[in-house]
KOLRO-598037 format. One line per field, with one value per atom (N, C-alpha, C, O, CB): residue number from 1; residue in three letters; x, y, z. Coordinates in pm, whole numbers, plus 50000, padded with zeros to 5 digits. Each point is the difference from the previous one (the first is absolute). Glycine has a CB too. Example, Ala and Ser with C-alpha at 12.3 -4.5 7.8 and 13.67 -1.06 7.14 Angstrom:
// KOLRO-598037
seq	[1_1_1_1_1_2_2_2_2_2] .
type	[ALA_ALA_ALA_ALA_ALA_SER_SER_SER_SER_SER] .
X	[51319_49911_50090_50104_49707_50154_50082_49923_50051_50067] .
Y	[49431_50119_50120_49998_49885_50222_50119_50109_50111_49826] .
Z	[50780_50000_50000_50066_50059_49803_50006_50073_50017_49768] .
//
This chain:
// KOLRO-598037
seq	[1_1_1_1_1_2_2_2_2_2_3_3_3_3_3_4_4_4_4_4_5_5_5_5_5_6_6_6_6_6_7_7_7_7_7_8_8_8_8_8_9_9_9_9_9_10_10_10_10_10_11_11_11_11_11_12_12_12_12_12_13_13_13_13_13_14_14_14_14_14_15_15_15_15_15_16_16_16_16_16_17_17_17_17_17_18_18_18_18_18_19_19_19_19_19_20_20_20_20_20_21_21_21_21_21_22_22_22_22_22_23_23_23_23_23_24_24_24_24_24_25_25_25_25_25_26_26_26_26_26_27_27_27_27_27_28_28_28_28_28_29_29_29_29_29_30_30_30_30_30_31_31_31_31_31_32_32_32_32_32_33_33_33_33_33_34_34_34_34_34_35_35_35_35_35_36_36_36_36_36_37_37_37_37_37_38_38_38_38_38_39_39_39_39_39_40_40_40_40_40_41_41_41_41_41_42_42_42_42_42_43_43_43_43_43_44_44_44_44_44_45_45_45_45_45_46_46_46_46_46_47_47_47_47_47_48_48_48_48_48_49_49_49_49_49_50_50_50_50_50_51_51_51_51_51] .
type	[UNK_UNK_UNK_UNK_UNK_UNK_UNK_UNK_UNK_UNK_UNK_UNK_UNK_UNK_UNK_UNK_UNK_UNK_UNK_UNK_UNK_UNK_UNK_UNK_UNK_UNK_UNK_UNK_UNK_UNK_UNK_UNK_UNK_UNK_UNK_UNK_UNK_UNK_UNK_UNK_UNK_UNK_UNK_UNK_UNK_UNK_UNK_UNK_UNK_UNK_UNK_UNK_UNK_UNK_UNK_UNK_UNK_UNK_UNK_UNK_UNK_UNK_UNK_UNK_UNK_UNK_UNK_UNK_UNK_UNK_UNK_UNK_UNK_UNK_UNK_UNK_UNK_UNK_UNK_UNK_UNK_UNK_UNK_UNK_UNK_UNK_UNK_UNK_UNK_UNK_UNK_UNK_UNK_UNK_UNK_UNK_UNK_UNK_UNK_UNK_UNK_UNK_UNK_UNK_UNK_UNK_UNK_UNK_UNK_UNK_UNK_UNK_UNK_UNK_UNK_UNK_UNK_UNK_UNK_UNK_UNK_UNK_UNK_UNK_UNK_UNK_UNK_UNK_UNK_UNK_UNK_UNK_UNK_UNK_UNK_UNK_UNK_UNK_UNK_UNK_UNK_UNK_UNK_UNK_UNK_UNK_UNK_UNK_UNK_UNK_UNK_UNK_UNK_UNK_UNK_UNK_UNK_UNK_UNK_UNK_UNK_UNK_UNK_UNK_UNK_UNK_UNK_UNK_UNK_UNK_UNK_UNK_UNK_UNK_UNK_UNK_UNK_UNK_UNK_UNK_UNK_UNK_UNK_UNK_UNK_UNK_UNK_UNK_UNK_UNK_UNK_UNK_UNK_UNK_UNK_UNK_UNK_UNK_UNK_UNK_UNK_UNK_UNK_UNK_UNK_UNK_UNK_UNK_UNK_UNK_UNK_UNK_UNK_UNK_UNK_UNK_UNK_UNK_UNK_UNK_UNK_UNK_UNK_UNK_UNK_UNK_UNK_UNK_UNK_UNK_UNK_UNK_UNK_UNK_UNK_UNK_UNK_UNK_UNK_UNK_UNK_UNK_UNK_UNK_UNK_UNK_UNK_UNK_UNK_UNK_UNK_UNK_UNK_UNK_UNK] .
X	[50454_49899_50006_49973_49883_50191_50004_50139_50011_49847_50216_50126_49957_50060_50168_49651_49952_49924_50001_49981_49961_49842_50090_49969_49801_50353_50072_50082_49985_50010_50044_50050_49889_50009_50154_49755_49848_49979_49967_49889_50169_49950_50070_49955_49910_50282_50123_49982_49956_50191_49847_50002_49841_49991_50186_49721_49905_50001_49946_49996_50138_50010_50091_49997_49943_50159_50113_50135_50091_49755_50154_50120_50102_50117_49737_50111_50046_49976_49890_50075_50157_49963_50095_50057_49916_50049_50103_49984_50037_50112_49801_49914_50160_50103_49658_50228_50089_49963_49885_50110_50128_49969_49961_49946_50192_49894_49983_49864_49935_50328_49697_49890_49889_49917_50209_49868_49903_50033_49906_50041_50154_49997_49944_49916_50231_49878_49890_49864_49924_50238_49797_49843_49942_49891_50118_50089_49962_49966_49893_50294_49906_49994_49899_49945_50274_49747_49870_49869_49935_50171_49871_49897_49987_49904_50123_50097_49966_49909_49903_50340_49862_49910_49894_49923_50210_49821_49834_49922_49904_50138_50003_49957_49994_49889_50158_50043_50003_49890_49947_50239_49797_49932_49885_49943_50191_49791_49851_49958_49915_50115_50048_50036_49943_49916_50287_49853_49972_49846_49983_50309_49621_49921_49863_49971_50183_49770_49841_49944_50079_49896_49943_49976_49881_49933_50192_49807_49930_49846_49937_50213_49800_49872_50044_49921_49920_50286_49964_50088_50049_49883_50092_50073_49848_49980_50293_49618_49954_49870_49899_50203_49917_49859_50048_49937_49969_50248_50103_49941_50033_50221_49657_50041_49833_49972_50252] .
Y	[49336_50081_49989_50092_49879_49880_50034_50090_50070_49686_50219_50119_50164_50096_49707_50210_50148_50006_50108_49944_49863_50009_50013_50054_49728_50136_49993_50129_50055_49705_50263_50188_50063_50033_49962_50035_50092_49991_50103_49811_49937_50013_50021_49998_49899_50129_50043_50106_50023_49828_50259_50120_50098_50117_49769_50002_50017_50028_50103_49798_49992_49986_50095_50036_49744_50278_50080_49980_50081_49952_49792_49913_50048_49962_49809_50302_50040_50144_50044_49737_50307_50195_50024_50109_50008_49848_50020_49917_49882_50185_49990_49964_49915_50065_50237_49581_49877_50067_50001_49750_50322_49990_49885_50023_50133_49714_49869_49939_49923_50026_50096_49954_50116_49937_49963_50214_50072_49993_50046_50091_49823_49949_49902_49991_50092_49820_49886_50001_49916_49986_50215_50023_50043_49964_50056_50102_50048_49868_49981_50258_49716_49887_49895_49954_50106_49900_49921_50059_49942_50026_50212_50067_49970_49947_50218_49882_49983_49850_49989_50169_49734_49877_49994_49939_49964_50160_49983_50085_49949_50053_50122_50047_49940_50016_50134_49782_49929_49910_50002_50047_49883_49837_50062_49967_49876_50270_50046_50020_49935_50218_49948_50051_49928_50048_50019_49790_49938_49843_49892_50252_49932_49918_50041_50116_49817_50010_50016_50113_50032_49697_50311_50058_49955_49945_50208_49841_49880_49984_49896_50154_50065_49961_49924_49912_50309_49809_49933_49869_49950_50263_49725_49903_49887_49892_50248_49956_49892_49995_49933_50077_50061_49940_49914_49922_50276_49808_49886_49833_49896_50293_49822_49891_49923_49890_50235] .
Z	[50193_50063_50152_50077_49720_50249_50154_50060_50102_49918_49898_50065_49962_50048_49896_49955_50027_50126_50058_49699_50289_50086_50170_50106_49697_50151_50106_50031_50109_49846_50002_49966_50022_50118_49689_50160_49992_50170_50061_49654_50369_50100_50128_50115_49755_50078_50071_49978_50113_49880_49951_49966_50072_50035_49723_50240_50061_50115_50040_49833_50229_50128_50040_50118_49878_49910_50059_50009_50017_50079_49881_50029_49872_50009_50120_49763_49880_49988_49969_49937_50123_49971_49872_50014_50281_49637_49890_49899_49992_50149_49789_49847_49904_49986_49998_49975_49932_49881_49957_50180_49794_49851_49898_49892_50162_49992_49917_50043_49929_50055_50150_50064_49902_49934_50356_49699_49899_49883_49935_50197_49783_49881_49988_49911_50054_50113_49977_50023_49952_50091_50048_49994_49917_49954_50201_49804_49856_49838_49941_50189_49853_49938_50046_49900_50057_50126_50052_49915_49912_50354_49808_49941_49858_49944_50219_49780_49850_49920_49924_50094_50056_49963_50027_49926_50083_50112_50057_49881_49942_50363_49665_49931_49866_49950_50202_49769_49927_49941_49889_50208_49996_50035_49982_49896_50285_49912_50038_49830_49940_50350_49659_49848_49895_49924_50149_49917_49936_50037_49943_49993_50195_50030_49961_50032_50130_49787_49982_50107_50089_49835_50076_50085_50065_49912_49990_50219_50077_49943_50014_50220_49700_49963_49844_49964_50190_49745_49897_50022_49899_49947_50279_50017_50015_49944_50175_50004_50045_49888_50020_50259_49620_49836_49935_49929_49991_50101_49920_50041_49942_50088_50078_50077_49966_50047_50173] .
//
């Protein structure tokens, strides 16, 4: 995740104009896990009756 955040903030600044095919495959693939993970989490009101 820090070599995305690190990319994200090169590309931000300008220091990066030419989109890394391996650099957005891997973002893409990041998303999915995030998406993943969220997917399979409680959701915050029936997490915090759990408790």
């Amino acid at each position: 995740m820090l070599d995305l955040n690190r990319y994200r903030n090169l590309v931000f600044q300008g220091q990066v104009t030419n989109a890394d095919r391996v650099m957005v495959e891997r973002v893409n693939a990041a998303i999915q896990q995030i998406k993943a993970l969220l997917a399979t989490r409680a959701p915050l009101k029936e997490a915090a009756s759990a408790v």
